[in-house]
PDB file of N, CA, C, O and CB in Angstrom:
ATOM      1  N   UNK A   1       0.846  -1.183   0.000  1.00  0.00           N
ATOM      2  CA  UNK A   1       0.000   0.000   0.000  1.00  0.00           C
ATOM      3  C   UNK A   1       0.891   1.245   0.000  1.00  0.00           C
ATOM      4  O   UNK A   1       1.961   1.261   0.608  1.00  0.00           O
ATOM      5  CB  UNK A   1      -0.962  -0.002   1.228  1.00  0.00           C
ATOM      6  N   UNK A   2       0.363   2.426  -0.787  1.00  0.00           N
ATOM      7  CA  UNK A   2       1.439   3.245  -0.693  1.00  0.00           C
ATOM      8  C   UNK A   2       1.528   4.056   0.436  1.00  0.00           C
ATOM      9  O   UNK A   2       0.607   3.949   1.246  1.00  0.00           O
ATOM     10  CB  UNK A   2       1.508   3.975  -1.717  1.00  0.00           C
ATOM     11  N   UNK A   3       2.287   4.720   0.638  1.00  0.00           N
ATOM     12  CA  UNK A   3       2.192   5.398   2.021  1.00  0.00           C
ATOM     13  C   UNK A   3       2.082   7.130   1.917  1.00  0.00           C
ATOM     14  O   UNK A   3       2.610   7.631   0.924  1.00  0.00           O
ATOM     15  CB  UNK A   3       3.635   4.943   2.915  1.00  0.00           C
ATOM     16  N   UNK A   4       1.597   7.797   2.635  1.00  0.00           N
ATOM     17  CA  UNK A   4       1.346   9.473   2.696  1.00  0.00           C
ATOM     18  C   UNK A   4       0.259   9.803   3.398  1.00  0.00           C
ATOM     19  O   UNK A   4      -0.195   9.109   4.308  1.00  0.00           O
ATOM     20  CB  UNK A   4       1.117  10.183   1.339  1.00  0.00           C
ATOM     21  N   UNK A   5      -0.181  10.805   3.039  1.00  0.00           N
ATOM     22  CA  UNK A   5      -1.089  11.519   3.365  1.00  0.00           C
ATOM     23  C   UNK A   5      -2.505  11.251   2.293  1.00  0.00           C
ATOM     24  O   UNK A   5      -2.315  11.436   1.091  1.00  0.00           O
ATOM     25  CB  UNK A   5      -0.445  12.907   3.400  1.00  0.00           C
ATOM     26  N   UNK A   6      -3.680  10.887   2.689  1.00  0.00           N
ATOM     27  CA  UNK A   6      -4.648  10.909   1.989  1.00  0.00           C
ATOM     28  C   UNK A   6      -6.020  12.118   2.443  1.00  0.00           C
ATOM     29  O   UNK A   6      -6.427  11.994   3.598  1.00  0.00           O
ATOM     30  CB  UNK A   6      -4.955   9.452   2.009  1.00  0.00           C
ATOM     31  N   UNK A   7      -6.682  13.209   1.587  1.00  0.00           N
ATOM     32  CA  UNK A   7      -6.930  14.008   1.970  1.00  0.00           C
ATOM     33  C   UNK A   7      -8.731  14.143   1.769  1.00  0.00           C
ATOM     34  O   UNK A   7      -9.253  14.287   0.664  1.00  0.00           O
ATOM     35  CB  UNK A   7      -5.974  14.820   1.477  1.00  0.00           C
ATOM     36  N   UNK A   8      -9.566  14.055   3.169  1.00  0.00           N
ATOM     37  CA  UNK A   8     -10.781  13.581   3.112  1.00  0.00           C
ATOM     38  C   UNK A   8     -11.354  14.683   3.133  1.00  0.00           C
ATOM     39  O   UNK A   8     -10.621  15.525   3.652  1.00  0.00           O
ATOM     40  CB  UNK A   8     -11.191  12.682   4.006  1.00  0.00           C
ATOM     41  N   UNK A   9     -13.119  15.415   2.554  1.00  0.00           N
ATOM     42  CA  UNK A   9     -13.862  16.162   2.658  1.00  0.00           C
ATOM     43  C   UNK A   9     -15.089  15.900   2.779  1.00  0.00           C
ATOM     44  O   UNK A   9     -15.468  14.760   2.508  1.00  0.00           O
ATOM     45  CB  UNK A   9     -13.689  16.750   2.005  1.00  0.00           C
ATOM     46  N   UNK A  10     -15.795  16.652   3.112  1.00  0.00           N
ATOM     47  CA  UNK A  10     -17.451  16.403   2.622  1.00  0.00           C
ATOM     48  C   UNK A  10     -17.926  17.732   3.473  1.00  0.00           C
ATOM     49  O   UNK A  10     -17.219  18.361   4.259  1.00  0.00           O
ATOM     50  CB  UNK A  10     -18.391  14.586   3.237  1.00  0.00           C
ATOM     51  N   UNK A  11     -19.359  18.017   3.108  1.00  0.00           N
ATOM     52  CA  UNK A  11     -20.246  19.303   2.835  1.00  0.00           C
ATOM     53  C   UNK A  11     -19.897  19.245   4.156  1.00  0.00           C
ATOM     54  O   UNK A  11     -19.081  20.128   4.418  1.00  0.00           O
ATOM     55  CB  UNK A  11     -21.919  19.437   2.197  1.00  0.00           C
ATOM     56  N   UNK A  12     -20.309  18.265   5.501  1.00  0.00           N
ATOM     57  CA  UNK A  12     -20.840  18.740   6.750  1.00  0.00           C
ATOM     58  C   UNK A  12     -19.514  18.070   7.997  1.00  0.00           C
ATOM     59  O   UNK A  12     -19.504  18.236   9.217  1.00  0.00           O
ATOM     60  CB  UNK A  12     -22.691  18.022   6.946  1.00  0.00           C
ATOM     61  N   UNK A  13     -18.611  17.385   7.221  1.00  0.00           N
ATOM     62  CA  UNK A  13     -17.625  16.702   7.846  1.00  0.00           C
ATOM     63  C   UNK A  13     -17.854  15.529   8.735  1.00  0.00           C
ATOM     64  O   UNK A  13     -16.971  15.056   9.451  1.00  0.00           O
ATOM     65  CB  UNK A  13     -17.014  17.544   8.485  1.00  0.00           C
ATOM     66  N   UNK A  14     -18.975  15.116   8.669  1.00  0.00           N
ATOM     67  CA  UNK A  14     -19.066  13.516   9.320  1.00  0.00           C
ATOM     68  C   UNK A  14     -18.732  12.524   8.659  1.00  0.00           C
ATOM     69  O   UNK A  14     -18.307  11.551   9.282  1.00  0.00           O
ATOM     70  CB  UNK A  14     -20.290  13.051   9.685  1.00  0.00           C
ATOM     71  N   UNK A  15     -18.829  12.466   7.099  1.00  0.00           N
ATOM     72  CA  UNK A  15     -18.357  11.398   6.733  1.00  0.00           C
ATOM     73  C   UNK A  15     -17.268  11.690   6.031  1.00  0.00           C
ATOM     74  O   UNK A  15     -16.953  10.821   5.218  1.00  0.00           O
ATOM     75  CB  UNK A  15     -19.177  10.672   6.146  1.00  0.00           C
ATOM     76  N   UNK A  16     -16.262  13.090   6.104  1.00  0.00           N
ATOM     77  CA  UNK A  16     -14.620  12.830   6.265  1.00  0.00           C
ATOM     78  C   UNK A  16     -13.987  12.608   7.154  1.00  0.00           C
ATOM     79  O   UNK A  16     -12.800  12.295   7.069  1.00  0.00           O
ATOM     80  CB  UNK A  16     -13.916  13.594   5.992  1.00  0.00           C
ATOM     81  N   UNK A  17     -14.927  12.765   8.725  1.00  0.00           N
ATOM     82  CA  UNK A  17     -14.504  12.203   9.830  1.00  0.00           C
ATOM     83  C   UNK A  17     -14.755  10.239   9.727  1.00  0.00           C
ATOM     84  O   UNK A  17     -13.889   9.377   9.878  1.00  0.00           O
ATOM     85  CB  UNK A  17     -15.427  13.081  11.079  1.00  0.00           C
ATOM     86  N   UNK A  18     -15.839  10.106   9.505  1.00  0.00           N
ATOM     87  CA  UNK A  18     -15.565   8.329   8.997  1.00  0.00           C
ATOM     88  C   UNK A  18     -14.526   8.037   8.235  1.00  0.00           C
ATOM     89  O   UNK A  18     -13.497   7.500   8.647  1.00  0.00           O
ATOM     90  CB  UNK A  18     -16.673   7.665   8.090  1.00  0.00           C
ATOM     91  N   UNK A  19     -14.750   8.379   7.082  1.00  0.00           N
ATOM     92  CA  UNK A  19     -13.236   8.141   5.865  1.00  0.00           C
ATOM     93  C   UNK A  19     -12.046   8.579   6.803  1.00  0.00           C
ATOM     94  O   UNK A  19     -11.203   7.721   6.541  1.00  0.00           O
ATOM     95  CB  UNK A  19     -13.201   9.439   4.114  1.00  0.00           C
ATOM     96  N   UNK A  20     -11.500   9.405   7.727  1.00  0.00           N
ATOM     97  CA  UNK A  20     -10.205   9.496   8.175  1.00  0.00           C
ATOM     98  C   UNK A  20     -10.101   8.373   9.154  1.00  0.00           C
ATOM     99  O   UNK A  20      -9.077   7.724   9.367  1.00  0.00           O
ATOM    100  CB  UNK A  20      -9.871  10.866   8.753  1.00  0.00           C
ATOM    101  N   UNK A  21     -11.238   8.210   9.715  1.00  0.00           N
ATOM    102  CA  UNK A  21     -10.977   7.230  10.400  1.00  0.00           C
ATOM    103  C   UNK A  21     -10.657   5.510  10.308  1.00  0.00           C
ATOM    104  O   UNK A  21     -10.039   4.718  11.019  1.00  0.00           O
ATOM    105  CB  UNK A  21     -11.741   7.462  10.917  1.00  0.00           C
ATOM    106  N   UNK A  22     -11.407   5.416   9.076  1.00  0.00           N
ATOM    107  CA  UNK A  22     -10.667   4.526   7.926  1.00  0.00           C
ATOM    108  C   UNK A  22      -9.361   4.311   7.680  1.00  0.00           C
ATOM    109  O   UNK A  22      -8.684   3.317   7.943  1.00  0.00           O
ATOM    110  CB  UNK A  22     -10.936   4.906   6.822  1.00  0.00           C
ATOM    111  N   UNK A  23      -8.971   5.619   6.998  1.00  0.00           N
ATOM    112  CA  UNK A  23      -7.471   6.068   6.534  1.00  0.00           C
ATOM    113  C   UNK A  23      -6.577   5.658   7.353  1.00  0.00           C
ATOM    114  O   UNK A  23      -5.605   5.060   6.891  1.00  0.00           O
ATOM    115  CB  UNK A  23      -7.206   7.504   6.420  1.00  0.00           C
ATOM    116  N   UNK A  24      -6.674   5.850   8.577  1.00  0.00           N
ATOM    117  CA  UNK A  24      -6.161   5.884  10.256  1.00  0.00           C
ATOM    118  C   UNK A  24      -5.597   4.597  10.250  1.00  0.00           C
ATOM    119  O   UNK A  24      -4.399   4.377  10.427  1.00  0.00           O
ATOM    120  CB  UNK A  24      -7.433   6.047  11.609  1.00  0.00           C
ATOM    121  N   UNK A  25      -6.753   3.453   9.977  1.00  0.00           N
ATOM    122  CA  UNK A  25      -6.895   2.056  10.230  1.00  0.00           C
ATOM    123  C   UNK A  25      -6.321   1.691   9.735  1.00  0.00           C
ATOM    124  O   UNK A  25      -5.736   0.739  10.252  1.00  0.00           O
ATOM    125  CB  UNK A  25      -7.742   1.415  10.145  1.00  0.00           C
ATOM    126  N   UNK A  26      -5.894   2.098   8.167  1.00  0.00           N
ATOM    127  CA  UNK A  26      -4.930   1.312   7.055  1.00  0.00           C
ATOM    128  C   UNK A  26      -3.884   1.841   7.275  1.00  0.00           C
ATOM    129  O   UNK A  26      -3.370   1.914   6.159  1.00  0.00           O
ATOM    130  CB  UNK A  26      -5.191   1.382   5.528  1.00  0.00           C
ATOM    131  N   UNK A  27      -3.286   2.219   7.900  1.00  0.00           N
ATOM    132  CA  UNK A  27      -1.781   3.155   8.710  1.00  0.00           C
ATOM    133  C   UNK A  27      -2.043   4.522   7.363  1.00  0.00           C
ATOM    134  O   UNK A  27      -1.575   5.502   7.943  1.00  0.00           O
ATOM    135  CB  UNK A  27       0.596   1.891   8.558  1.00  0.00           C
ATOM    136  N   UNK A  28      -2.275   4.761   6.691  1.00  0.00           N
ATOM    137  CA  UNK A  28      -2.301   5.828   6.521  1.00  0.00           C
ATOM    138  C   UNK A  28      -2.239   7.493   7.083  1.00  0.00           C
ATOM    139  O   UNK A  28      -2.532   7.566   8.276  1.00  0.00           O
ATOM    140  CB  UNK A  28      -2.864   5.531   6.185  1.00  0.00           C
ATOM    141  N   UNK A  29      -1.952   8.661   6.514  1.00  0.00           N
ATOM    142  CA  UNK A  29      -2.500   9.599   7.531  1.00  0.00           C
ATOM    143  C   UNK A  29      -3.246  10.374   6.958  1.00  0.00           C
ATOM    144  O   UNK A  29      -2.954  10.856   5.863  1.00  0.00           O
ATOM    145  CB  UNK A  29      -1.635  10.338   8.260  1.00  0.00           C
ATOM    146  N   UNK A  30      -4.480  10.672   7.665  1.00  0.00           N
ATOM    147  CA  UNK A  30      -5.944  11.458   6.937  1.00  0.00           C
ATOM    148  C   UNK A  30      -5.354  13.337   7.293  1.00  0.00           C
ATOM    149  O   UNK A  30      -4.637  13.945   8.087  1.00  0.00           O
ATOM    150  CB  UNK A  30      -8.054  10.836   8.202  1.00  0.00           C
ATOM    151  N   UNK A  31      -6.187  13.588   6.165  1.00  0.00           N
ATOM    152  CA  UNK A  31      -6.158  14.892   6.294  1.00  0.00           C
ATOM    153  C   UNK A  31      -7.456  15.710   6.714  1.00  0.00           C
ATOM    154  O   UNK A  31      -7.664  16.250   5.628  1.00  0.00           O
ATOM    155  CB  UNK A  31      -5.697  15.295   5.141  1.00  0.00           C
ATOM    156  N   UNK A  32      -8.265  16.078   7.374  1.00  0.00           N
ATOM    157  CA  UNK A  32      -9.517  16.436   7.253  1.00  0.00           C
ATOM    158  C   UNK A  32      -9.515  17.971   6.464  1.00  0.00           C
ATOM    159  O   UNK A  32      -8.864  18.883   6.974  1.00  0.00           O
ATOM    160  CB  UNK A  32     -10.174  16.385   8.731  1.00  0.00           C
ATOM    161  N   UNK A  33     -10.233  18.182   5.275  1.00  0.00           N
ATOM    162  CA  UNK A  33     -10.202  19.350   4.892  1.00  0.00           C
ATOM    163  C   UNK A  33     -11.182  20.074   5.583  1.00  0.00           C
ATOM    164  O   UNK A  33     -12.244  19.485   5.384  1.00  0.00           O
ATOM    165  CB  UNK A  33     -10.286  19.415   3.620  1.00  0.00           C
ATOM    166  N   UNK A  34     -11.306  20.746   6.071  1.00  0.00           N
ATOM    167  CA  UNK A  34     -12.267  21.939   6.823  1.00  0.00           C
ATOM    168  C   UNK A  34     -12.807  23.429   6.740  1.00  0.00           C
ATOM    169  O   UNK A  34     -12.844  24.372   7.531  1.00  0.00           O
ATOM    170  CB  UNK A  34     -11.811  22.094   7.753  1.00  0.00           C
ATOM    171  N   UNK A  35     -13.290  23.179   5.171  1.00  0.00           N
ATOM    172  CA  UNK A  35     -13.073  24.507   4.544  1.00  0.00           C
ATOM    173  C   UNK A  35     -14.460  24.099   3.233  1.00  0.00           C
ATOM    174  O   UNK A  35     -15.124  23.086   3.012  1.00  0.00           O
ATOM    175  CB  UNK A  35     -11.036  24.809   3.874  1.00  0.00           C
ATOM    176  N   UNK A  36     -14.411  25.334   2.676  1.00  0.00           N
ATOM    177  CA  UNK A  36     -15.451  25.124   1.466  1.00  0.00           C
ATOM    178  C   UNK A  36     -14.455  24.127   0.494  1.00  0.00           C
ATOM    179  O   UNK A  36     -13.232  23.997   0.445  1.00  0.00           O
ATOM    180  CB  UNK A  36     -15.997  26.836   0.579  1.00  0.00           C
ATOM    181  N   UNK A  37     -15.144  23.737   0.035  1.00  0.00           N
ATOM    182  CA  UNK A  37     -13.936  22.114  -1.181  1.00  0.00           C
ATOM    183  C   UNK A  37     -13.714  23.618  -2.472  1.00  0.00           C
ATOM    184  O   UNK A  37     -12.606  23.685  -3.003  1.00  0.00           O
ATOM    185  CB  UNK A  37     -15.657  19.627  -2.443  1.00  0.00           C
ATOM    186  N   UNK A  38     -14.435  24.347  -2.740  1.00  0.00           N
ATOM    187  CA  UNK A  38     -14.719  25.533  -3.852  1.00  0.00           C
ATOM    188  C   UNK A  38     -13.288  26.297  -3.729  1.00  0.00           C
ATOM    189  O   UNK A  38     -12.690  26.608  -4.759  1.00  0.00           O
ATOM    190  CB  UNK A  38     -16.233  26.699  -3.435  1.00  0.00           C
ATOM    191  N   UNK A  39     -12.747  26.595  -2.430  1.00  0.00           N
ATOM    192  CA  UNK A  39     -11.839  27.334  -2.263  1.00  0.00           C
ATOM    193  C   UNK A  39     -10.168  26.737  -2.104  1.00  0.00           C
ATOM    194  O   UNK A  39      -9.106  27.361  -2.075  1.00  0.00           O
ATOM    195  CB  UNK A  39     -12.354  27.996  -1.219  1.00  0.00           C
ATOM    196  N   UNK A  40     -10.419  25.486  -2.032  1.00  0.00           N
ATOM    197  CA  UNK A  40      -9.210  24.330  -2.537  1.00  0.00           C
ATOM    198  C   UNK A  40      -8.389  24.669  -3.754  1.00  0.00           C
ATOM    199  O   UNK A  40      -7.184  24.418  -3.787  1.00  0.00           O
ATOM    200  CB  UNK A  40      -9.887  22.874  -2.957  1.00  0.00           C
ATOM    201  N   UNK A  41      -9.043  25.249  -4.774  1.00  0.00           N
ATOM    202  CA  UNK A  41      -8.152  25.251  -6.088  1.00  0.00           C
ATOM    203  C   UNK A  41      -7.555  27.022  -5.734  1.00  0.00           C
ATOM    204  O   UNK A  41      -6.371  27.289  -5.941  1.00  0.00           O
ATOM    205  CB  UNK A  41      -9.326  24.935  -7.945  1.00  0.00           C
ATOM    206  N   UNK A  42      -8.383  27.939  -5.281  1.00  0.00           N
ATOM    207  CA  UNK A  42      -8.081  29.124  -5.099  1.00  0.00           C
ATOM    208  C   UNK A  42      -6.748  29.126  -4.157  1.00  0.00           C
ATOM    209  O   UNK A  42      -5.949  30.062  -4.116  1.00  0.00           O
ATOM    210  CB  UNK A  42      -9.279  29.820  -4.585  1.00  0.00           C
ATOM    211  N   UNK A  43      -6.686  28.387  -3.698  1.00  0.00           N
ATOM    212  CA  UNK A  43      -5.246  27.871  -2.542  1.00  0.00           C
ATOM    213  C   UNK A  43      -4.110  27.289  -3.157  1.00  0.00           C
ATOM    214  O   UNK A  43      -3.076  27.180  -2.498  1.00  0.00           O
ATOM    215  CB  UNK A  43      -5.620  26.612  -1.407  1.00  0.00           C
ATOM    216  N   UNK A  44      -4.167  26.871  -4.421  1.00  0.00           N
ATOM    217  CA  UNK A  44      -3.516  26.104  -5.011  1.00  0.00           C
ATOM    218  C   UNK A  44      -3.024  24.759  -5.108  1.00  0.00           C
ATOM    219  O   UNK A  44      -2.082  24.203  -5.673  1.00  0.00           O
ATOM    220  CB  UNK A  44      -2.994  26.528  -5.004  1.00  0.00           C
ATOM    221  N   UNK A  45      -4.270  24.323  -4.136  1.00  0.00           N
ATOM    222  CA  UNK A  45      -4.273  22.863  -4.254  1.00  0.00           C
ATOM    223  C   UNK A  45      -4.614  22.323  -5.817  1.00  0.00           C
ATOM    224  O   UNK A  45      -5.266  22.977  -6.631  1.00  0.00           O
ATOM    225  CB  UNK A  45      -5.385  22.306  -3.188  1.00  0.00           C
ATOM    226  N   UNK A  46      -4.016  20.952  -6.069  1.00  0.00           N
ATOM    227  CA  UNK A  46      -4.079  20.427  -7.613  1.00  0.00           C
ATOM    228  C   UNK A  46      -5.099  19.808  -7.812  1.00  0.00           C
ATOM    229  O   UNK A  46      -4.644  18.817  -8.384  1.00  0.00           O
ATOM    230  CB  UNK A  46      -3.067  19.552  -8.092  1.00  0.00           C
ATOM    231  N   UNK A  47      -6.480  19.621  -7.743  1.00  0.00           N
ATOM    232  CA  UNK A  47      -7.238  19.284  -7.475  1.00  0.00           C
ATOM    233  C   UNK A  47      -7.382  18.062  -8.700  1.00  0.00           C
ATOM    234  O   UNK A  47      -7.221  18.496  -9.841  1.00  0.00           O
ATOM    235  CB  UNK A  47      -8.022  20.317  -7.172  1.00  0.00           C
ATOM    236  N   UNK A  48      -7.671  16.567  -8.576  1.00  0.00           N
ATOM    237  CA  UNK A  48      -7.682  15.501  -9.180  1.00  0.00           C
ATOM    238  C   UNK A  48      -9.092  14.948  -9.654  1.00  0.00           C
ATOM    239  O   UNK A  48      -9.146  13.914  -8.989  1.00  0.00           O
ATOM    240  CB  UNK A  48      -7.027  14.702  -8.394  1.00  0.00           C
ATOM    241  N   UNK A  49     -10.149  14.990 -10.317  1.00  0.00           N
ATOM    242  CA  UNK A  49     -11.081  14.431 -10.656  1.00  0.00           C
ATOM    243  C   UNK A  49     -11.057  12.670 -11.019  1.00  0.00           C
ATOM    244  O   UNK A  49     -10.084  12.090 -11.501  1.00  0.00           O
ATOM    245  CB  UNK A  49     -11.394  15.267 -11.616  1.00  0.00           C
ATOM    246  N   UNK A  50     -12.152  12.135 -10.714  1.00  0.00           N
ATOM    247  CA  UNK A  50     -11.581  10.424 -11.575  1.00  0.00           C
ATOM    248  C   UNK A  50     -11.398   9.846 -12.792  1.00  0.00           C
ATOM    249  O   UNK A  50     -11.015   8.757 -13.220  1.00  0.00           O
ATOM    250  CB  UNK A  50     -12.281   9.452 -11.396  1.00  0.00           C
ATOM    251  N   UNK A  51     -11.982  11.436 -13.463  1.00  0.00           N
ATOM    252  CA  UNK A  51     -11.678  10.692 -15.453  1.00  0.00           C
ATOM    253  C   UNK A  51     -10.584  11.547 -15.152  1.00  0.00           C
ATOM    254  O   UNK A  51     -10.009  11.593 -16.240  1.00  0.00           O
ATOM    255  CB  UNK A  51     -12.958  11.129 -17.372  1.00  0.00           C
ATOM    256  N   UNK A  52      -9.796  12.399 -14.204  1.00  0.00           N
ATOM    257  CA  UNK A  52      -8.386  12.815 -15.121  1.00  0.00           C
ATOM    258  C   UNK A  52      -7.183  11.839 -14.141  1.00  0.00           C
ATOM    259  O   UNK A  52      -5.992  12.126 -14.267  1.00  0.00           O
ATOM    260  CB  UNK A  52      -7.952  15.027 -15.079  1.00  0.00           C
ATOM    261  N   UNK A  53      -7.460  11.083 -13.508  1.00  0.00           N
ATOM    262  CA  UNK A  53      -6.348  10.314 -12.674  1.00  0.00           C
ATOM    263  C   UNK A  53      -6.572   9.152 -13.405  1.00  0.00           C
ATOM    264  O   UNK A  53      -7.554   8.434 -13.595  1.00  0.00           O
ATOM    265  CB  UNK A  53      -6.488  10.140 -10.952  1.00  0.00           C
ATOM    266  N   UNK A  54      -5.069   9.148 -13.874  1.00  0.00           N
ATOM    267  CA  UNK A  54      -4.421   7.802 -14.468  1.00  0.00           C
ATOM    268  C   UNK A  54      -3.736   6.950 -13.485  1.00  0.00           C
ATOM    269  O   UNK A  54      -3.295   5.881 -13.907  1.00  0.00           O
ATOM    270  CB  UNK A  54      -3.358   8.106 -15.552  1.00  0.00           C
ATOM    271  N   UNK A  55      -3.509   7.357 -11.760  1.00  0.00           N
ATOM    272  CA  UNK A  55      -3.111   6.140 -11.207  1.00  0.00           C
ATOM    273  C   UNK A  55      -4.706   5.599 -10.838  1.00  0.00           C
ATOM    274  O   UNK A  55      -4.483   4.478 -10.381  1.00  0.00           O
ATOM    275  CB  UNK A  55      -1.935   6.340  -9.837  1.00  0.00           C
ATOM    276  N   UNK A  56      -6.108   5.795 -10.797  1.00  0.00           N
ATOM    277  CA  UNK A  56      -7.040   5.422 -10.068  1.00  0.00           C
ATOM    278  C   UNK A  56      -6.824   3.863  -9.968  1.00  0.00           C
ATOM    279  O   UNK A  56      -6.738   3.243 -11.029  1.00  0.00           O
ATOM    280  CB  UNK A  56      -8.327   5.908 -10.601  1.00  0.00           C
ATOM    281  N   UNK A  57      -6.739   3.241  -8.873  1.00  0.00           N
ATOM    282  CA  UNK A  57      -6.814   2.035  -9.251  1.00  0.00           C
ATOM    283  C   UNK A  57      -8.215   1.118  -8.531  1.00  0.00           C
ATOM    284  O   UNK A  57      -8.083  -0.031  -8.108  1.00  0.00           O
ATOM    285  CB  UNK A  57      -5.391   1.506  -8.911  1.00  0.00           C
ATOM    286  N   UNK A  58      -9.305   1.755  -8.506  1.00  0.00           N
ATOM    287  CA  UNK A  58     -10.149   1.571  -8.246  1.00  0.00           C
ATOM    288  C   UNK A  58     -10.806   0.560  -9.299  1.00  0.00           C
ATOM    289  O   UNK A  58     -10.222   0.433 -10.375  1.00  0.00           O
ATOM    290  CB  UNK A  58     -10.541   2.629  -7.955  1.00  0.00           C
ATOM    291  N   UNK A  59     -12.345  -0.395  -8.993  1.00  0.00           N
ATOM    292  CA  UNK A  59     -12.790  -1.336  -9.750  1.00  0.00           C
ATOM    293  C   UNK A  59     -13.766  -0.528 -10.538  1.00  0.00           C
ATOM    294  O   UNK A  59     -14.777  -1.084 -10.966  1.00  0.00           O
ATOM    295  CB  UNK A  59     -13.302  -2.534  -9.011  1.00  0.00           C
ATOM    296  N   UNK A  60     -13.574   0.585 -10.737  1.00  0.00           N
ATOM    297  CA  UNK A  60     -14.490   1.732 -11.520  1.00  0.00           C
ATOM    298  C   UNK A  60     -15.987   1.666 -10.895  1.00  0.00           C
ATOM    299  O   UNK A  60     -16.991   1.826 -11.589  1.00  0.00           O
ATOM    300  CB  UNK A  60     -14.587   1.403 -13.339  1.00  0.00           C
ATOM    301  N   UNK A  61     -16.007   1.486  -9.909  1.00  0.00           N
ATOM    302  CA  UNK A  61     -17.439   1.698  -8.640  1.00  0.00           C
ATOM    303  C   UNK A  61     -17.372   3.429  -8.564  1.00  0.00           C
ATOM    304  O   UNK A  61     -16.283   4.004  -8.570  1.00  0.00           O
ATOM    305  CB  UNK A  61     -17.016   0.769  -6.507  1.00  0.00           C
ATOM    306  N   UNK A  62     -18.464   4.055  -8.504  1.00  0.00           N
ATOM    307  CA  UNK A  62     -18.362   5.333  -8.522  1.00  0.00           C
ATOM    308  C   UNK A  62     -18.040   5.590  -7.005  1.00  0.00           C
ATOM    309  O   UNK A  62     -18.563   4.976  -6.076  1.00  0.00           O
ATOM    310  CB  UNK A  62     -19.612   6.013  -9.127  1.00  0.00           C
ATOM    311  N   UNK A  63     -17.021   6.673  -6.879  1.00  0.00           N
ATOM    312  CA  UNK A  63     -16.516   7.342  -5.412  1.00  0.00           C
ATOM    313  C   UNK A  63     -17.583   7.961  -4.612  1.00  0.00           C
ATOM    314  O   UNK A  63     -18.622   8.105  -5.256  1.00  0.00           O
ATOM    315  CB  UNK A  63     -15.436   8.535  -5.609  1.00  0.00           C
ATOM    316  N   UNK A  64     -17.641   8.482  -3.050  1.00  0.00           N
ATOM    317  CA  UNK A  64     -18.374   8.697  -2.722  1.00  0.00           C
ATOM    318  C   UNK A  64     -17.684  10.500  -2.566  1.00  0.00           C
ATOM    319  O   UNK A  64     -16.706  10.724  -3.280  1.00  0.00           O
ATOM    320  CB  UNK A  64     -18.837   7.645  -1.763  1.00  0.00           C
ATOM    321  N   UNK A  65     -18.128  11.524  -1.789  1.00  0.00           N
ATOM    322  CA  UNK A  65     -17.634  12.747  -1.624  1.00  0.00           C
ATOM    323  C   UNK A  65     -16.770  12.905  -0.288  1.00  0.00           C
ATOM    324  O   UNK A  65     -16.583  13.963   0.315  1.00  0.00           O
ATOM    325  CB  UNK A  65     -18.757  13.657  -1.682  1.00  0.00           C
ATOM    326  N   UNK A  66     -16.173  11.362   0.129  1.00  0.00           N
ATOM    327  CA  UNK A  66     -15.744  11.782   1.571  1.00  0.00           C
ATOM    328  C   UNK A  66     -14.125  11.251   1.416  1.00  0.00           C
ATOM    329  O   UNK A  66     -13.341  11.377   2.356  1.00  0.00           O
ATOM    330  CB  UNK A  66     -16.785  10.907   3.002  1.00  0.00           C
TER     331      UNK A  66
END
């Protein structure tokens, strides 16, 4: 598994608080974003969609927002 930082959101933060707590479990380390997700790119975060990520290695199940 690779290792870093994986970075969780959602509208009201309960279920990026589930997903980090997930993250947690797989030794990972969660990030909770705590902010509007809108103002992420204005920050200069690189922001990744799933048709533009070529590592996704997901079973192409649609993602959830957390």
């Amino acid at each position: 598994m690779p290792a870093g930082e994986v970075w969780v959101h959602c509208a009201s933060g309960y279920r990026a608080s589930v997903a980090a707590s997930f993250v947690a479990a797989a030794g990972r380390t969660p990030v909770a974003v705590d902010d509007s997700f809108e103002n992420a790119e204005k920050v200069g975060l690189h922001l990744v969609s799933p048709e533009d990520d070529s590592t996704d290695t997901t079973d192409g199940a649609e993602g959830s927002d957390a």
